[in-house]
VOBASE-954068 format. One record per residue (C-alpha): x, y, z; residue number from 1. Coordinates in steps of 0.2 Angstrom, whole numbers, plus 2048, in hexadecimal, padded with zeros to 3 digits. Layout:
N
+-----+-----+-----+-----+
:  px :  py :  pz :   n :
+-----+-----+-----+-----+
:   X :   Y :   Z : NUM :
...
+-----+-----+-----+-----+
END
This chain:
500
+-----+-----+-----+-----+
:  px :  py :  pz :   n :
+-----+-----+-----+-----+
: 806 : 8A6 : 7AE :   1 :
: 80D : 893 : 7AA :   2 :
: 81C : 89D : 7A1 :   3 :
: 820 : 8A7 : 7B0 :   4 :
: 821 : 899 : 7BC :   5 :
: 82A : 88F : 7B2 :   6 :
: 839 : 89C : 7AF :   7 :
: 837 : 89F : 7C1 :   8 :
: 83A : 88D : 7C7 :   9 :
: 849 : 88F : 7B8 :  10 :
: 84F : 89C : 7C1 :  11 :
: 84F : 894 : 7D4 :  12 :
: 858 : 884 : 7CC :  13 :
: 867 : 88E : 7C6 :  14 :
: 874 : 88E : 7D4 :  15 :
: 876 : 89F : 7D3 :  16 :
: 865 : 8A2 : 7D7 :  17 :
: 866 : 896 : 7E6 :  18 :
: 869 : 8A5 : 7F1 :  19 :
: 858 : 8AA : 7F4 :  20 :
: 854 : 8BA : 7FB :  21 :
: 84F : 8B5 : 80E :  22 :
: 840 : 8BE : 80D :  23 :
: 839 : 8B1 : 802 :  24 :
: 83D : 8A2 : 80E :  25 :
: 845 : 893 : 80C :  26 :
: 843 : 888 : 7FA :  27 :
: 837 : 87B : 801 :  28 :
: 82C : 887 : 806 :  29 :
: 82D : 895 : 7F5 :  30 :
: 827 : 885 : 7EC :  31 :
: 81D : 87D : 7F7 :  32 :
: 811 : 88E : 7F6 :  33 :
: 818 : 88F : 7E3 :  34 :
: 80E : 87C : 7DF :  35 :
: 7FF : 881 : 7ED :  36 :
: 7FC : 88F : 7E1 :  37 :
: 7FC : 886 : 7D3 :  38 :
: 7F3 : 875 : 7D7 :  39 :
: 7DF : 879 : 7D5 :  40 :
: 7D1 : 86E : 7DC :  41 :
: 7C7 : 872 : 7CB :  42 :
: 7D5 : 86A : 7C1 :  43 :
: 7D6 : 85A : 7CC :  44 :
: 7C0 : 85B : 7C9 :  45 :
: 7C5 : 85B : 7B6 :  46 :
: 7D1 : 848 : 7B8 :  47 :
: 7C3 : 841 : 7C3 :  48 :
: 7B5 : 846 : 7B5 :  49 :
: 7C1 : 83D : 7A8 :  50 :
: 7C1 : 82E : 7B5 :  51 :
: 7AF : 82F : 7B6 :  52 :
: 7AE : 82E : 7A1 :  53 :
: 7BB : 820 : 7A2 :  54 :
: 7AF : 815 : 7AD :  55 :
: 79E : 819 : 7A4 :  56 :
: 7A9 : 814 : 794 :  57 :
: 7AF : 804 : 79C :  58 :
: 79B : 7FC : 7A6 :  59 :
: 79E : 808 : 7B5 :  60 :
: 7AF : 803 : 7BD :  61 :
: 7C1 : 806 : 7BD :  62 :
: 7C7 : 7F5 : 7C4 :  63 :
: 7D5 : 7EB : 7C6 :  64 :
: 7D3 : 7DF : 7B3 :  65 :
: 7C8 : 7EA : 7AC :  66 :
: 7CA : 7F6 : 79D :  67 :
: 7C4 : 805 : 7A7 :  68 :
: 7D4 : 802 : 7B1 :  69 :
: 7DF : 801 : 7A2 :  70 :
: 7D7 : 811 : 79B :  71 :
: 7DA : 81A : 7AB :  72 :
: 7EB : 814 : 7AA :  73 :
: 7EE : 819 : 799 :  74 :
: 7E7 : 82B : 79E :  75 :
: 7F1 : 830 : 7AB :  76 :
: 800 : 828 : 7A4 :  77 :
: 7FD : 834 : 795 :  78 :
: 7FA : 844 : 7A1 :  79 :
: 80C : 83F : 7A9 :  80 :
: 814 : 83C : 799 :  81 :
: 80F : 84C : 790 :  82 :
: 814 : 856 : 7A2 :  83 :
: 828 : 84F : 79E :  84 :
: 826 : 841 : 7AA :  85 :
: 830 : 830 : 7AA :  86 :
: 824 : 824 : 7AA :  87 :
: 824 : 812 : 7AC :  88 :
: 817 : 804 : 7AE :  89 :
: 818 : 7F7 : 7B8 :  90 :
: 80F : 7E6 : 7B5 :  91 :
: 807 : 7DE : 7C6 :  92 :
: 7FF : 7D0 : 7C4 :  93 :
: 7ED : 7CC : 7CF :  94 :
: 7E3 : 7BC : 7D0 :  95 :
: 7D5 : 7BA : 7C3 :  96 :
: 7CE : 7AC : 7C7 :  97 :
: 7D2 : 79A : 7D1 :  98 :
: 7CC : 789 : 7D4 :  99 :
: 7CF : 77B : 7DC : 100 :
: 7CD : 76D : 7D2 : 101 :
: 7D0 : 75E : 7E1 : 102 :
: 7D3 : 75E : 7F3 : 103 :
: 7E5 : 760 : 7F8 : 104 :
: 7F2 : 755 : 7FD : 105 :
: 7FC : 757 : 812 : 106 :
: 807 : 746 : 814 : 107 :
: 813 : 743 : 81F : 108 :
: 81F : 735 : 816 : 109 :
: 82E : 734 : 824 : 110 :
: 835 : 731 : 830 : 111 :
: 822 : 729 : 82D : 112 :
: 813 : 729 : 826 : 113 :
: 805 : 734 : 829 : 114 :
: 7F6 : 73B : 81F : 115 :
: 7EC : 74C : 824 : 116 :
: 7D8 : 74E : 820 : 117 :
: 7D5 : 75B : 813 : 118 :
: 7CA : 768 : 813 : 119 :
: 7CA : 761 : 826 : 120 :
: 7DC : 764 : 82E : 121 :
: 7E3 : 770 : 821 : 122 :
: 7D8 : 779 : 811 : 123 :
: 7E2 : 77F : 801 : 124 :
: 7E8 : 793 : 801 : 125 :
: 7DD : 79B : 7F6 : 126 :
: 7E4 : 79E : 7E9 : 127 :
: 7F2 : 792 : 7E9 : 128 :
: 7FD : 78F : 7D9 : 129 :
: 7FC : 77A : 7D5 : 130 :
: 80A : 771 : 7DC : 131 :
: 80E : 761 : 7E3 : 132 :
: 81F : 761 : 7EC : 133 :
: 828 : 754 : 7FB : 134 :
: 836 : 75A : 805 : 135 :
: 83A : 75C : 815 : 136 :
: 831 : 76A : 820 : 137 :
: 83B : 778 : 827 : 138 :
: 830 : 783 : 836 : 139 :
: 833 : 796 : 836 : 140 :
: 834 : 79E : 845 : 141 :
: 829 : 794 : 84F : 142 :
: 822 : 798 : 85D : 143 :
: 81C : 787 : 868 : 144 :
: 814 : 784 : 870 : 145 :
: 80C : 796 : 86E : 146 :
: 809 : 7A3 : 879 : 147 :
: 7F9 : 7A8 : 882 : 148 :
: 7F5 : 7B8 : 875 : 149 :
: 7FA : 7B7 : 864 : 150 :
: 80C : 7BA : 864 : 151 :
: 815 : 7B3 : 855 : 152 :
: 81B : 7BB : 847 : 153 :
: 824 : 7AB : 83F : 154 :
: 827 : 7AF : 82C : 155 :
: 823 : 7C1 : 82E : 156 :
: 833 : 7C8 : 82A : 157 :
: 83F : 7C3 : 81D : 158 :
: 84D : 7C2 : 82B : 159 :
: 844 : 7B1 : 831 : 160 :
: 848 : 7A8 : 823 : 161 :
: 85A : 7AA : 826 : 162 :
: 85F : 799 : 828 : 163 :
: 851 : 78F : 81C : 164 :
: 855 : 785 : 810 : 165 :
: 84F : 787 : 801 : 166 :
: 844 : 77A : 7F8 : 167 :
: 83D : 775 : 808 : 168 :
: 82A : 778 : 80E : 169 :
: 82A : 786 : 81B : 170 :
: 81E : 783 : 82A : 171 :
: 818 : 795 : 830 : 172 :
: 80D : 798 : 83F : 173 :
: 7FE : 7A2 : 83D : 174 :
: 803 : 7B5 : 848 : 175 :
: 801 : 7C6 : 846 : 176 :
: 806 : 7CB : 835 : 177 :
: 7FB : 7C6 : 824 : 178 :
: 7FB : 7B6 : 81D : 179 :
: 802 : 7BD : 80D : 180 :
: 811 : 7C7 : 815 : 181 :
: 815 : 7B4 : 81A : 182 :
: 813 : 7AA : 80B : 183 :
: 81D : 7B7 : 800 : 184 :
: 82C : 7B8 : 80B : 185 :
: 82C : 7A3 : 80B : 186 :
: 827 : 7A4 : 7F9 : 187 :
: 83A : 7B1 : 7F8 : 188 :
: 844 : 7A5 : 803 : 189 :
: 841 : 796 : 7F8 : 190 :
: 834 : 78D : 7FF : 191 :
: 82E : 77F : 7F5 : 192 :
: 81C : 77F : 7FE : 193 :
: 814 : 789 : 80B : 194 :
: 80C : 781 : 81B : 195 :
: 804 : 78F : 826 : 196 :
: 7FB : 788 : 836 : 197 :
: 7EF : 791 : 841 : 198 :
: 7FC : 799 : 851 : 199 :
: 7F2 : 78D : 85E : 200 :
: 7E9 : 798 : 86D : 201 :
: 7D6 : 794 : 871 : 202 :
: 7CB : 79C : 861 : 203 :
: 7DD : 799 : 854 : 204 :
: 7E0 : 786 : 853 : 205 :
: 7D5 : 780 : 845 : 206 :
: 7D8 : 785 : 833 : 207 :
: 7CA : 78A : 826 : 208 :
: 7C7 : 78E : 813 : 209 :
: 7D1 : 79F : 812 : 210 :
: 7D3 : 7AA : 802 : 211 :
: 7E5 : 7B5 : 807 : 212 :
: 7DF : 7BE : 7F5 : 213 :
: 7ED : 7BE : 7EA : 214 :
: 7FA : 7B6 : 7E3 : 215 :
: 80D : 7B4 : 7EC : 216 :
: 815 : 7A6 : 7EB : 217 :
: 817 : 798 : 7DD : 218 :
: 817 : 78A : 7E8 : 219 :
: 808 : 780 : 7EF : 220 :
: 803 : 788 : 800 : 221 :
: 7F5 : 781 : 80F : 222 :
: 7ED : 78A : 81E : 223 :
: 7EE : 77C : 82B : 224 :
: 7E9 : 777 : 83E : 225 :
: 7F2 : 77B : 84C : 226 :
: 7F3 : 768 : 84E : 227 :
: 7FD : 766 : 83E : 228 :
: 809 : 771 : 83F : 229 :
: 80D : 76C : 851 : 230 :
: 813 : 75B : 84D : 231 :
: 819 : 760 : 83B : 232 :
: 826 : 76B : 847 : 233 :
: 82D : 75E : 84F : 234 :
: 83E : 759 : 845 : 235 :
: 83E : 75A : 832 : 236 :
: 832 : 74E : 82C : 237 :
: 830 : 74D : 818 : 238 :
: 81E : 752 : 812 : 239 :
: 816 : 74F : 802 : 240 :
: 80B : 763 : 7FE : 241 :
: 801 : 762 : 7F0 : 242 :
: 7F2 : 770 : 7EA : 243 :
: 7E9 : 76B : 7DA : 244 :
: 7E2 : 77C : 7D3 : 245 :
: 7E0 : 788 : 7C4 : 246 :
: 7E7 : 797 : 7C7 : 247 :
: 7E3 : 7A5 : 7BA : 248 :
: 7EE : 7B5 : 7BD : 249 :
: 7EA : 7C8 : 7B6 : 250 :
: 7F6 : 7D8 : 7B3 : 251 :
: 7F5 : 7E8 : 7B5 : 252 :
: 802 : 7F6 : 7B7 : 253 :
: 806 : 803 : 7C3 : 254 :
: 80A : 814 : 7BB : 255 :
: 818 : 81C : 7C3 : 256 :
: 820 : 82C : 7BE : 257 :
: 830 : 835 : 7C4 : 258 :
: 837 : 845 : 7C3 : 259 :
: 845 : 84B : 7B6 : 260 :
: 84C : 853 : 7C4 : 261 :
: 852 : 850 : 7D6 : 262 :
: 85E : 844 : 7E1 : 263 :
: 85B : 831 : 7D9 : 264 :
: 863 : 82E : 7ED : 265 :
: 855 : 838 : 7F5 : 266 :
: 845 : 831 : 7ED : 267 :
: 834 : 839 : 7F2 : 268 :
: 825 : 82F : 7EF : 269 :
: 813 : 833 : 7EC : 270 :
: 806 : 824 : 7E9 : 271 :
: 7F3 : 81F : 7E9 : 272 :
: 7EA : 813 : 7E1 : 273 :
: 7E0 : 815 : 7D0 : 274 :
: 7D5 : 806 : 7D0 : 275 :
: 7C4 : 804 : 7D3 : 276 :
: 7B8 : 7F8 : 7DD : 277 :
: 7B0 : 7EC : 7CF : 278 :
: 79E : 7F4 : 7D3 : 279 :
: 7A2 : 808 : 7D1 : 280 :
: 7AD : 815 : 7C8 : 281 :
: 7B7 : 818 : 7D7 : 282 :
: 7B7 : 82B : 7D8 : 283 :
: 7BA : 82E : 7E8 : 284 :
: 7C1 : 81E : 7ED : 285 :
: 7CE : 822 : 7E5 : 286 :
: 7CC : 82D : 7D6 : 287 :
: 7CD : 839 : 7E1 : 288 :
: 7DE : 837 : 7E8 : 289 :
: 7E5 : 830 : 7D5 : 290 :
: 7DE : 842 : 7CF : 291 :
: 7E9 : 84B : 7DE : 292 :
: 7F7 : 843 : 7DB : 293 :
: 7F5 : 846 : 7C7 : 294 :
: 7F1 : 85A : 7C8 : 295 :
: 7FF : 85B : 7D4 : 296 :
: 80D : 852 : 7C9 : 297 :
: 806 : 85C : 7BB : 298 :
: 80A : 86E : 7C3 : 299 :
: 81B : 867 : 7CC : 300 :
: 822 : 860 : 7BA : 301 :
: 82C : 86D : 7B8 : 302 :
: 832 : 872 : 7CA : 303 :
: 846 : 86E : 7CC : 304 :
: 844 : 865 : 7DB : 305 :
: 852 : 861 : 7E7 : 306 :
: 84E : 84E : 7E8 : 307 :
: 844 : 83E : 7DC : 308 :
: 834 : 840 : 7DC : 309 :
: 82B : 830 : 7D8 : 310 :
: 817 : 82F : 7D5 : 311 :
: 80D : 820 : 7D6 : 312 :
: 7FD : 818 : 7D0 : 313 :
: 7FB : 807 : 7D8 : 314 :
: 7F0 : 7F9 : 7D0 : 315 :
: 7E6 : 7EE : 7D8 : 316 :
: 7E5 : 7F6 : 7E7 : 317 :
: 7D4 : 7F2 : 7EB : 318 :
: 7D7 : 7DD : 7E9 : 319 :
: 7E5 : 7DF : 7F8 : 320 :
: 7F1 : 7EC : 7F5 : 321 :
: 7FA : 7E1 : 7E8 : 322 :
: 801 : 7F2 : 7DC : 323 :
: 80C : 7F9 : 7EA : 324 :
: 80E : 7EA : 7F1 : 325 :
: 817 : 7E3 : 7E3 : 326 :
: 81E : 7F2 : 7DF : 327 :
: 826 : 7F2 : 7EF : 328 :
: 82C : 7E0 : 7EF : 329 :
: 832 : 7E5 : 7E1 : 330 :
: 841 : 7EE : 7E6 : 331 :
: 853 : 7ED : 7ED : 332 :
: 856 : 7F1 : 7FF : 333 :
: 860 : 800 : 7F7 : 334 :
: 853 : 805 : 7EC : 335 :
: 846 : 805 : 7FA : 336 :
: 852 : 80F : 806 : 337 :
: 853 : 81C : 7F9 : 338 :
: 841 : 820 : 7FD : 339 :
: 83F : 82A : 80B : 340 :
: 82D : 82F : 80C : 341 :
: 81D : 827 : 805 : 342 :
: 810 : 831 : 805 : 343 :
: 7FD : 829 : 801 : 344 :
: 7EF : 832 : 7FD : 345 :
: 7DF : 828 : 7FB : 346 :
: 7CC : 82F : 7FB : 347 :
: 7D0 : 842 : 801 : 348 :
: 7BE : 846 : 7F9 : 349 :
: 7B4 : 83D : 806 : 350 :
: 7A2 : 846 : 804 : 351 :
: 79F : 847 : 818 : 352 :
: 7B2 : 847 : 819 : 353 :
: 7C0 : 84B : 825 : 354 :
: 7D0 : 850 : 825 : 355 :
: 7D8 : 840 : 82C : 356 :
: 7EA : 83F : 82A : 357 :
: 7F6 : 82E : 830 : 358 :
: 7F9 : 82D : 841 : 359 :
: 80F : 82C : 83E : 360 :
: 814 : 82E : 850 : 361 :
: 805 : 822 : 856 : 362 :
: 7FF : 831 : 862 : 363 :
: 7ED : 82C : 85F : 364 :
: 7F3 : 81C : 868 : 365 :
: 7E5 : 810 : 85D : 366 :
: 7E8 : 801 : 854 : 367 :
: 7F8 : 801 : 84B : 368 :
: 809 : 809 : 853 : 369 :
: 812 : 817 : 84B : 370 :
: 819 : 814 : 83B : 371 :
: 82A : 814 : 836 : 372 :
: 836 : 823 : 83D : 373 :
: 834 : 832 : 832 : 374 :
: 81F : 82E : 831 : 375 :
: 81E : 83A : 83F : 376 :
: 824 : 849 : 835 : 377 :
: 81C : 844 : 827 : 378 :
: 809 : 846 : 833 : 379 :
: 811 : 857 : 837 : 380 :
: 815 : 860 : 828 : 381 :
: 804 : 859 : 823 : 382 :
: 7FC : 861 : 832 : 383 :
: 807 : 873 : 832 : 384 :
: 7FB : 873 : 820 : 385 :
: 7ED : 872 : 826 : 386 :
: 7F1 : 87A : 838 : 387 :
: 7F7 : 889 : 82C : 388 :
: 7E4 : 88B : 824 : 389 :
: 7DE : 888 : 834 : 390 :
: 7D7 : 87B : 831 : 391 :
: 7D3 : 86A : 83E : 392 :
: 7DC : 857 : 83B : 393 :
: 7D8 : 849 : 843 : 394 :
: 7E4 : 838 : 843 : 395 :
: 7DF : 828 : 83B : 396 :
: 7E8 : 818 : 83C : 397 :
: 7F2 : 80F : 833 : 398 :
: 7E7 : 800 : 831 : 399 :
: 7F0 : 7F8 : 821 : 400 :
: 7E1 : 7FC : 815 : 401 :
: 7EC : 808 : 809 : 402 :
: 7FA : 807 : 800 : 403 :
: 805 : 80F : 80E : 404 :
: 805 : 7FC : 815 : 405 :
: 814 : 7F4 : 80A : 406 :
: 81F : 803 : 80B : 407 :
: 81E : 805 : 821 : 408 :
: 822 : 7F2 : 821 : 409 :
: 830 : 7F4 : 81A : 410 :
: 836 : 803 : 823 : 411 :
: 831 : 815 : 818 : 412 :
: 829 : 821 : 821 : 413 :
: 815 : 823 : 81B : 414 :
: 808 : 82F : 81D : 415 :
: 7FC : 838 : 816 : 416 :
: 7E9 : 83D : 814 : 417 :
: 7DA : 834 : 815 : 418 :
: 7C8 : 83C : 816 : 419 :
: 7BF : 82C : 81C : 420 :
: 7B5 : 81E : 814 : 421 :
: 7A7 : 812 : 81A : 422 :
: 7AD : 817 : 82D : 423 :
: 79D : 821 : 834 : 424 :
: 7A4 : 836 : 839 : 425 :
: 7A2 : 839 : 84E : 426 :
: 799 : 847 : 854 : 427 :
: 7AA : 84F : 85C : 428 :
: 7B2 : 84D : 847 : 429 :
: 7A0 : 856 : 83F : 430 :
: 7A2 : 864 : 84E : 431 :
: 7B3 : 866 : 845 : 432 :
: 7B2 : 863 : 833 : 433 :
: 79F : 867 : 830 : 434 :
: 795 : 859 : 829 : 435 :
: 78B : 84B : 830 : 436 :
: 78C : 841 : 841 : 437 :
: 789 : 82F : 840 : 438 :
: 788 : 82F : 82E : 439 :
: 798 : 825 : 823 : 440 :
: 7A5 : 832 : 81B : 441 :
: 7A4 : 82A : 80E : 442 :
: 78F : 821 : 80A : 443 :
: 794 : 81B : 7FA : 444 :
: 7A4 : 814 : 7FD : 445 :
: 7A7 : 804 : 7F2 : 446 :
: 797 : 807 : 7EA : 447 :
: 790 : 80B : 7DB : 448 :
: 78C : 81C : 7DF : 449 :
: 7A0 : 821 : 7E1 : 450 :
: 79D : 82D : 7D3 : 451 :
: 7A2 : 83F : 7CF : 452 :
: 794 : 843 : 7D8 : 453 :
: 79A : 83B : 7E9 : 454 :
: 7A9 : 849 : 7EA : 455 :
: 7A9 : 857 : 7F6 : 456 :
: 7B2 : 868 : 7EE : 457 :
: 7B6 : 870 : 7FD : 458 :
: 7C1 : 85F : 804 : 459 :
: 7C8 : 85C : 7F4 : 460 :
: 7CD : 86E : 7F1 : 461 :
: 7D6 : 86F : 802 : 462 :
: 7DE : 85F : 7FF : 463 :
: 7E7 : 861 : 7F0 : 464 :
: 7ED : 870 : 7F7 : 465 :
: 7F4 : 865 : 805 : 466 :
: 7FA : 856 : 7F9 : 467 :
: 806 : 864 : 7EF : 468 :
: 80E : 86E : 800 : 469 :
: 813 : 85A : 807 : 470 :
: 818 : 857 : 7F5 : 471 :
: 822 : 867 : 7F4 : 472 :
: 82B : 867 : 806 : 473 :
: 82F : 858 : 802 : 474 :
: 838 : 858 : 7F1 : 475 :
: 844 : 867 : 7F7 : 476 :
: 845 : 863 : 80C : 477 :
: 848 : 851 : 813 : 478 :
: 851 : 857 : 821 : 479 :
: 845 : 853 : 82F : 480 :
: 847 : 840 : 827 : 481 :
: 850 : 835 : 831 : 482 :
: 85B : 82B : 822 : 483 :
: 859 : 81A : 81E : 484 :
: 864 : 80D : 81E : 485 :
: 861 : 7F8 : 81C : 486 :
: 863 : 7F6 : 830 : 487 :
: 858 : 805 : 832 : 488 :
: 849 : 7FF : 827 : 489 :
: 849 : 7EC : 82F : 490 :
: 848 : 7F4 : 83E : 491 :
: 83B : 7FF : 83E : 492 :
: 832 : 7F0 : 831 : 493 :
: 832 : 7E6 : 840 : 494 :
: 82D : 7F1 : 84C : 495 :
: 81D : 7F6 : 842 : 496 :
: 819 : 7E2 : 840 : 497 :
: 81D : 7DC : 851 : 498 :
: 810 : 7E9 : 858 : 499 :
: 802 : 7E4 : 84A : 500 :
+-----+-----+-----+-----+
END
């Protein structure tokens, strides 16, 4: 049968075969059933059981740092290697450990002298690199005095840090992007030190012990009041910045693999994360959408598709995002604008599951607003699936608790699947997917329990169907994709952070 496929998918890719008869529909769609065909639940169950091995090899997990991630690594770099694949790892690096070793130094040393009370008007980042640097404070994007709500969104784009000169300490208000997404682009404009202070409105003046969780920037960096930042931003006083601390990093690598064939301009990408919590295997959280993602490049190694398909197994996902976040960081503006779709899939075995897909076009109207333009049609081809089995969806946000998060702020267009985690299932969801009321979809989520036995068939089954038709439509049809250009990208990046 593999045979026949394979000449078949020979024979489509020759240009004289191009013209095919119109009863059997347009490309995207003769493969996209071609791969659904193909892409069996049984064969994803056979990868999760060789996760599960890998973790009972390894005390129980697939962590971040641990050899049961390395193995899983090296297991499903071998499956994509021996189906043709290019593969490539990519070293990331993660916090292993950090301490501070003596409290830290905020001076004002001109136009005069002025001391701040450690651990009492500023604390240390965790985990802050050593450092111990004077120069001159530059503020970025400042918003002062601050606005009734929190408004700022000072160092949240690389755009603010236009006109900063490097080697200075940048002074960043608290606002409504993360910490991190601050302190990196500092750490990228050539920040010398990093002062964040809190933004100022009644509940966000003090600052206190905070743990951003990993590593961004090589430079010492504090969280500090309200107070301090205020009078820091008045002129361009000097400041003496210094963080005494051990700061131990780890590595682990993405895997990512890319088609032989296709448009290296049109790049189609396909992620989830492989890692485990510390304390579980991680089966369904997320062997179950690394095991997708795996049976479906297996089956599509040999399909001729129209553009690059690109497939992606972060690291570290569950210590802050850090393998696509890096990943993404990572790459040019012209290497990011060649990706026009990210697709995440990420637990799509929940036992109480269901089928939640990401709300692209914001219609839900909850949390976070749409994401970038072309995430709509990403939510719609999902949903014609699904809609063609007759089978209910329901939106989910996009919360920033996936690997979706670094790609939309930057501007690609994300979606995908998600069959719930610790979140509890509504009475209206279990009326349309079966299952439980006012139970979690997921009870053993970041637990130990998170085993082979915590997988529902039937989910997973309909699923991976659903992870190869996107992954097919995709790889021949980008047409309902609005291209992307630098200008379009910043854009829309701003647009998803200034509403966050």
């Amino acid at each position: 049968m593999r045979r026949i496929i394979i000449a078949l998918v020979t024979a489509l890719a020759l240009p004289v075969a191009m013209a095919v008869p119109a009863s059997a529909g347009p490309l995207d769609d003769v493969f996209a059933k071609l791969l659904v065909k193909q892409v069996k639940g049984e064969n994803v169950r056979k990868h999760l059981e060789a996760l599960q091995s890998i973790a009972n090899a390894n005390g129980g997990t697939r962590a971040a740092g641990t050899p049961g991630y390395n193995a899983s690594r090296d297991y499903v770099a071998g499956k994509l290697r021996k189906a043709g694949y290019k593969v490539t790892l990519q070293p990331i690096n993660f916090v292993q450990s950090w301490t501070e070793n003596s409290p830290p130094t905020l001076a004002r040393t001109a136009p005069d002298a002025k001391s701040y009370a450690p651990n009492e008007d500023f604390y240390s980042f965790e985990p802050s690199p050593a450092g111990d640097v004077t120069a001159q404070v530059q503020g970025v994007d400042l918003i002062l005095p601050p606005t009734p709500t929190p408004t700022s969104t000072s160092g949240c784009e690389e755009s603010d840090f236009a006109g900063f000169v490097a080697g200075r300490i940048a002074l960043i208000q608290r606002g409504t992007c993360a910490f991190a997404q601050k302190i990196r682009n500092a750490g990228r404009a050539g920040a010398s030190g990093i002062i964040v202070f809190n933004e100022g409105q009644p509940g966000r003046t003090e600052a206190y012990p905070l743990d951003i969780g990993e590593w961004r920037a090589n430079v010492p960096m504090v969280f500090a009041d309200f107070a301090v930042g205020n009078e820091l931003a008045t002129g361009t006083p000097t400041v003496r910045l210094k963080v005494d601390s051990t700061l131990v990093l780890g590595t682990n690598d993405n895997v990512i693999a890319e088609s032989r064939f296709g448009d290296p301009g049109n790049v189609v990408m396909i992620g989830g994360h492989l890692d485990s919590v510390t304390v579980g295997p991680g089966i369904n959280d997320n062997g179950s959408g690394s095991a997708t993602i795996l049976e479906v490049a297996e089956e599509m190694a040999h399909f001729p598709v129209k553009n690059k398909v690109r497939f992606a197994f972060w690291a570290a996902e569950e210590i802050g995002l850090l393998g696509s976040d890096q990943y993404v960081a990572s790459l040019s503006q012209a290497q990011r604008d060649k990706i026009r779709v990210y697709l995440n899939f990420d637990m799509v075995a929940s036992p109480n599951y269901a089928y939640k897909l990401y709300d692209g076009d914001n219609s839900d109207n909850q949390g976070s607003p749409a994401g970038p333009p072309g995430s709509a049609q990403i939510e719609r081809q999902l949903a014609d699936f699904y809609g063609s089995r007759h089978l209910p969806t329901v939106g989910t946000d996009f919360d920033g608790r996936s690997d979706y998060g670094p790609f939309i702020a930057v501007g690609i267009p994300a979606g995908g699947i998600f069959t719930g985690a610790e979140g509890i299932k509504t009475a209206e969801e279990a009326a349309l997917f079966g299952g439980v009321a006012g139970l979690p979809y997921d009870a053993c989520y970041h637990q130990a329990c998170d085993t082979i036995a915590n997988i529902n068939a039937t989910a997973l089954d309909v699923d991976a169907d659903a992870v190869a038709d996107s992954t097919a439509r995709f790889a021949f049809n980008l047409r309902g994709i609005p291209p992307r250009t630098a200008a379009t990208a910043a854009r829309s990046a701003v647009a998803v952070q200034s509403a966050s």
